[in-house]
Structure formats: structure tokens, C-alpha cells
N, C-alpha and C positions, 0 to 999 in steps of 0.2 A: 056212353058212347053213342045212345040212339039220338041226340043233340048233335055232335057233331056229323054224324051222319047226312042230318037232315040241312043242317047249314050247307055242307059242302055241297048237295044235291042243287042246294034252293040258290048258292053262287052259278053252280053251272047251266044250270037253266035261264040265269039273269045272261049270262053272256053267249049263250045261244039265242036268246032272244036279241038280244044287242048287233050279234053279228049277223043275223038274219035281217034287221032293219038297216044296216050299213048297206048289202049288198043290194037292199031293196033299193036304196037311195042313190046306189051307185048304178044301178040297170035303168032306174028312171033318168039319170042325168045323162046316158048314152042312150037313151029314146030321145031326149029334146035333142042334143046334139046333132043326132043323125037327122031330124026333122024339122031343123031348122036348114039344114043343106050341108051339114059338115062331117066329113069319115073321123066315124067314132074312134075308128082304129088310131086315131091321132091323139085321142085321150090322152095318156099318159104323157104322151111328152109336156103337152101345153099344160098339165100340173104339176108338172117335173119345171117348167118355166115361171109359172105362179110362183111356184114354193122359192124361190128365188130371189121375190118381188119384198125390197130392205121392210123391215119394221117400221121405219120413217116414212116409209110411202102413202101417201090418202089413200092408196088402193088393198095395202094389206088390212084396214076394216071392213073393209066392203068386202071381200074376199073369203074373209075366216069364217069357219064355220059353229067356232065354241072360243067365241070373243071371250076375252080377258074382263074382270069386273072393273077393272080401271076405267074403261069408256063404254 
């Protein structure tokens, strides 16, 4: 049992590390926001508005962030 002990220790750590780096990347993208001239507080909707943006669009490659291996 001292294996899986240490597995489930060694999963939870990958994804405390994981979700420490998202929120890293999500505080840096509301510093440019805001520093480019725009209220951060607006975030959500305009990714609530992306997420929207068809599959067929040129702009859903440019946009994603964990592109498919098709292209």
C-alpha cells in the first residue's frame, strides 16, 4: 500500500502544481489587459465571447491555447 500511497501523493502535487501555473497565467493575462488600457473586470465576458468563436473560423487557431495535433 506504501506505492499507492505515494502515487496518489505524487498525482496531487502534479495538479497543485498545474493549477498554480494556470492561475499564474491567468493573473499575468489580467496585468497586460489592464496595461494595455482595458478593465480587466471585463475578462470573462470577452472569453465567454471567444469561446463562441465556430471551429471553422481562422481565429479559433490563433486563439487556443492546447491546439489539436491536426494542425
Amino acid at each position: 500500500m506504501q506505492v499507492g500511497h505515494a502515487v496518489a501523493q505524487h498525482a496531487a502535487e502534479n495538479i497543485t502544481k498545474y493549477l498554480g501555473k494556470e492561475m499564474e497565467v491567468d493573473y499575468t493575462g489580467l496585468l497586460l489587459i489592464a496595461s494595455a488600457g482595458y478593465d480587466p473586470r471585463n475578462a470573462q465576458t470577452i472569453c465567454e465571447k471567444l469561446g463562441k468563436i465556430s471551429s471553422e473560423s481562422p481565429l479559433s487557431d490563433y486563439l487556443c491555447t492546447h491546439p489539436s495535433g491536426k494542425k
